[in-house]
Structures are given as C-alpha cells and as structure tokens.
C-alpha positions as CSV (number, residue, x, y, z in Angstrom):
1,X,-5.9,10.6,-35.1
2,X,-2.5,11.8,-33.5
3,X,0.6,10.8,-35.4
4,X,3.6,10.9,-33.2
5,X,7.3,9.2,-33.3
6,X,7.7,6.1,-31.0
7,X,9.5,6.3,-27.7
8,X,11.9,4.1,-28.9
9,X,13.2,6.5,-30.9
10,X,16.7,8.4,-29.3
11,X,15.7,12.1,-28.7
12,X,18.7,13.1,-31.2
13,X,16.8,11.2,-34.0
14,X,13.5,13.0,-33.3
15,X,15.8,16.3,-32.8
16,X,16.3,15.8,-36.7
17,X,13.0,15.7,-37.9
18,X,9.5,17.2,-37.3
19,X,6.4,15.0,-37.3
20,X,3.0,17.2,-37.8
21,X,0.5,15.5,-34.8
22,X,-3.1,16.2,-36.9
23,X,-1.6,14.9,-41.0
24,X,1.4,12.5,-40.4
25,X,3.6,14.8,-42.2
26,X,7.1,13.8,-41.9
27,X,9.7,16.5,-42.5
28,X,13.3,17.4,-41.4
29,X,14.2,19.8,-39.1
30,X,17.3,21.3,-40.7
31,X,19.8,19.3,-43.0
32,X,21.1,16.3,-42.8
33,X,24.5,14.9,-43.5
34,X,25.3,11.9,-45.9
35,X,28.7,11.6,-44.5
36,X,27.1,11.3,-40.6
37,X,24.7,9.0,-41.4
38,X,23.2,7.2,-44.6
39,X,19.6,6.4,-43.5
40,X,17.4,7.0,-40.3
41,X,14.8,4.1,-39.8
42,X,11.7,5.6,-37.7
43,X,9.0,4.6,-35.9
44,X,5.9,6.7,-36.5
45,X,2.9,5.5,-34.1
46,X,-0.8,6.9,-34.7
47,X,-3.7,6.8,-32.4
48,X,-6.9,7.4,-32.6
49,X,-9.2,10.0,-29.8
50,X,-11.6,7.2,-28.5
51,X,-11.8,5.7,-25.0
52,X,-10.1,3.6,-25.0
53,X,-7.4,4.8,-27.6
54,X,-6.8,2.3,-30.5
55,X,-3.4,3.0,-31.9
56,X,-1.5,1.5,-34.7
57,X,2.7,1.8,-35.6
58,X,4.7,1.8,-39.0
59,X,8.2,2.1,-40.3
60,X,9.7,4.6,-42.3
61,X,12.5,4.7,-44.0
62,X,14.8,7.9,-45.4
63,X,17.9,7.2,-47.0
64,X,20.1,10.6,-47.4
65,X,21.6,11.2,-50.6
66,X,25.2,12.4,-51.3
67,X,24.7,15.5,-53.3
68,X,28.2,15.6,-54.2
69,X,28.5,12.3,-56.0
C-alpha cells in the first residue's frame, strides 16, 4: 500500500509536511507557526498495488499549539 496526500490538497500545505509513501507516517517538514495558522486539515489517500488499484481516503487533523501561551 502507497500512502500519499490528495490532490486536493494546495502544494503549499503539502510543502509543510512530509508523508512517508510505504508506512503512512505523517510528519512536518520544518516548523510551523500558531500565529499563521491554527490547524491544517489533510487528506491522506492510500492505495493498494493490485490491478486494478483499490484505494481508500481519510482525514487528519493537526491543530498547532501556541508555545508561548
């Protein structure tokens, strides 16, 4: 299975974080400002190697915290 961010998803967005294509790992790609923006909603799609691919979608959510409040 391939985990990859939907195309829905604005290049800047996927700019900011770095999906792993073999585990689904999900991490960022630098830091991220509070003050910018408060949470990124993503679309991660997986699919699968057969013929024809099967492939499935979900929703994640990461809400940035303020470290200085």
């Amino acid at each position: 299975i391939y985990y990859f961010f939907s195309e829905t998803i604005s290049s800047e967005v996927q700019n900011m974080f770095i999906i792993d294509k073999n585990s689904g790992e999900l991490r960022t790609d630098g830091e991220l400002d509070f003050e910018d923006v408060q949470s990124y909603d993503l679309e991660i799609e997986a699919r699968d190697k057969g013929t024809p691919p099967l492939s499935g979608h979900c929703s994640v959510e990461v809400e940035v915290l303020d470290r200085n409040d």
